[in-house]
C-alpha positions in Angstrom: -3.7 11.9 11.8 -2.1 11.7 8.6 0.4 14.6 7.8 -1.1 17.5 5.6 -0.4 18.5 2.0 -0.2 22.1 1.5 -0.2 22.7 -2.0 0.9 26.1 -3.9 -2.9 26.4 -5.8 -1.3 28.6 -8.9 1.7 26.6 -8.9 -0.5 23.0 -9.2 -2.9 24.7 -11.6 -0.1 25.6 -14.3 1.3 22.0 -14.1 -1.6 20.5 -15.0 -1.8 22.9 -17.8 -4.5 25.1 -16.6 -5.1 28.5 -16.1 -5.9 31.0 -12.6 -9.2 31.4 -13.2 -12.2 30.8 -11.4 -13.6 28.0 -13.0 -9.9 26.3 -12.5 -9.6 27.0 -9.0 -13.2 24.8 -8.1 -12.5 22.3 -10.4 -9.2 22.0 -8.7 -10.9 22.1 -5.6 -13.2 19.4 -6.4 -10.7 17.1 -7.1 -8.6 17.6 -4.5 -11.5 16.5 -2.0 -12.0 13.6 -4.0 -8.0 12.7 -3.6 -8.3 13.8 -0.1 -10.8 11.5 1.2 -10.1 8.7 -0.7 -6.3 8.7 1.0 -7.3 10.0 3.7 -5.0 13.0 3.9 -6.1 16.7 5.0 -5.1 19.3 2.2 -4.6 23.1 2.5 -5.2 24.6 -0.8 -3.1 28.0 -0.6 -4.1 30.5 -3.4 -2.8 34.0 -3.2 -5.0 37.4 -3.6 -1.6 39.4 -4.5 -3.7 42.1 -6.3 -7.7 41.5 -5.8 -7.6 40.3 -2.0 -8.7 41.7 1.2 -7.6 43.0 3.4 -7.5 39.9 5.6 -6.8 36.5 4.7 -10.1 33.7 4.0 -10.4 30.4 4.9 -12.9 28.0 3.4 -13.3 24.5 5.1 -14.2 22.4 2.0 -14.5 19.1 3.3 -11.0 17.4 4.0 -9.8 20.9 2.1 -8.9 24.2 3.5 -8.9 26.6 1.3 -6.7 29.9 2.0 -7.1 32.9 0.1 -4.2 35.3 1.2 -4.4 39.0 2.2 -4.0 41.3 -0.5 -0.7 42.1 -0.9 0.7 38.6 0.5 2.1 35.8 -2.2 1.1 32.1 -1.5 4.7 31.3 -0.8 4.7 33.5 2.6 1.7 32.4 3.9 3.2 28.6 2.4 6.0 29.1 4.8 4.1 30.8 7.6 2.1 27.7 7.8 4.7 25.5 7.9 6.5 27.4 10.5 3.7 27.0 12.7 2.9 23.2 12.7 6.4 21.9 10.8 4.5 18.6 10.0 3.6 18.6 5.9 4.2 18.0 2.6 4.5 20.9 0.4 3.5 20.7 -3.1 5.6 23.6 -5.1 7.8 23.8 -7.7 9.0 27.6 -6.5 12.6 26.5 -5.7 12.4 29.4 -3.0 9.6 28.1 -0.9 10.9 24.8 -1.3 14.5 25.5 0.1 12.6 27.6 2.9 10.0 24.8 4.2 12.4 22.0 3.8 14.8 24.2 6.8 11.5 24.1 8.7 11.0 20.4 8.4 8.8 19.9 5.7 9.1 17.6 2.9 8.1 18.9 -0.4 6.7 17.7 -3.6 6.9 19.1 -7.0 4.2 20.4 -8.6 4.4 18.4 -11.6 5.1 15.2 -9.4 2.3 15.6 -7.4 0.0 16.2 -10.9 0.6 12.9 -12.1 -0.3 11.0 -9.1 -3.4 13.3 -8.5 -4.5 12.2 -12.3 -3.8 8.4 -11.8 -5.3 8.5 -7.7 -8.4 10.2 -9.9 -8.4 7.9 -13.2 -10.5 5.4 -12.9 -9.3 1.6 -12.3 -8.9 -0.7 -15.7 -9.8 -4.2 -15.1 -6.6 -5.9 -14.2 -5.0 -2.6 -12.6 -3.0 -3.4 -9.7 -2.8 0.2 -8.2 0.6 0.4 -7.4 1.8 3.1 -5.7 3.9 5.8 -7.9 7.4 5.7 -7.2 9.2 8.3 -4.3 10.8 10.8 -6.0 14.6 10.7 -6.7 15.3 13.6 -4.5 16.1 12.3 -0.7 14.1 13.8 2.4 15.8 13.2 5.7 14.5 11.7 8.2 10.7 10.9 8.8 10.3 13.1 6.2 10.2 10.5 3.4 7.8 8.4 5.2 5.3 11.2 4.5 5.8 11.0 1.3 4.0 7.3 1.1 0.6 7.2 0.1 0.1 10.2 -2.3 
């Protein structure tokens, strides 16, 4: 099975220019089930309920997504981490330079946010005539390891 992205929903939305609400969220959602099954990665969507949550976490299976909602008074970045901590496997799609020194001591190698926008638009964009689909380039930053090979394919 290919290694999961988790991906810090807030953070993702604001570097593709959008805002938190609602209407974001699912058309975020949407497309990250499209991107999923057509690389045939699993995704867990984290969004966090800092305020408005309950007083549990949710989970919503969304196809090759899992959505998680955190417990109300819980940031995306903990439950980020706590996810991480128990399956170490993943790519973590963040910009927060907090979560990503503290999944990358874990083992996880981690995307930024804008990074992983651009090659979510052109995975998306349709093909032009011509258009060889070459794969976006690694970033600059090194993973160790294994790491790095989880990296190809996004």
């Amino acid at each position: 099975m290919a290694v999961p992205l988790v991906i810090d929903g807030y953070n993702l939305l604001y570097a593709l220019g959008e805002g938190p609400d609602r209407e974001a969220r699912e058309r975020l959602t949407r497309d990250l089930i499209r991107y999923a099954r057509q690389r045939g990665r699993p995704v867990v969507l984290v969004f966090d309920a800092w305020a408005q949550g309950g007083q549990g976490e949710q989970e919503v299976a969304r196809g090759p997504v899992l959505v998680l909602y955190t417990r109300r008074g819980e940031r995306a970045d903990e439950r980020i981490r706590r996810w991480v901590a128990a399956r170490r496997e993943a790519v973590v799609v963040t910009s927060d330079r907090a979560v990503v020194r503290g999944v990358e001591r874990l083992g996880a190698a981690t995307l930024s946010a804008g990074a992983f926008a651009e090659r979510l638009a052109a995975a998306l964009a349709p093909a032009e005539e011509g258009d060889e689909g070459d794969e976006p380039s690694l970033p600059a930053r090194p993973h160790g390891g294994g790491r790095r090979a989880w990296l190809r394919g996004l």
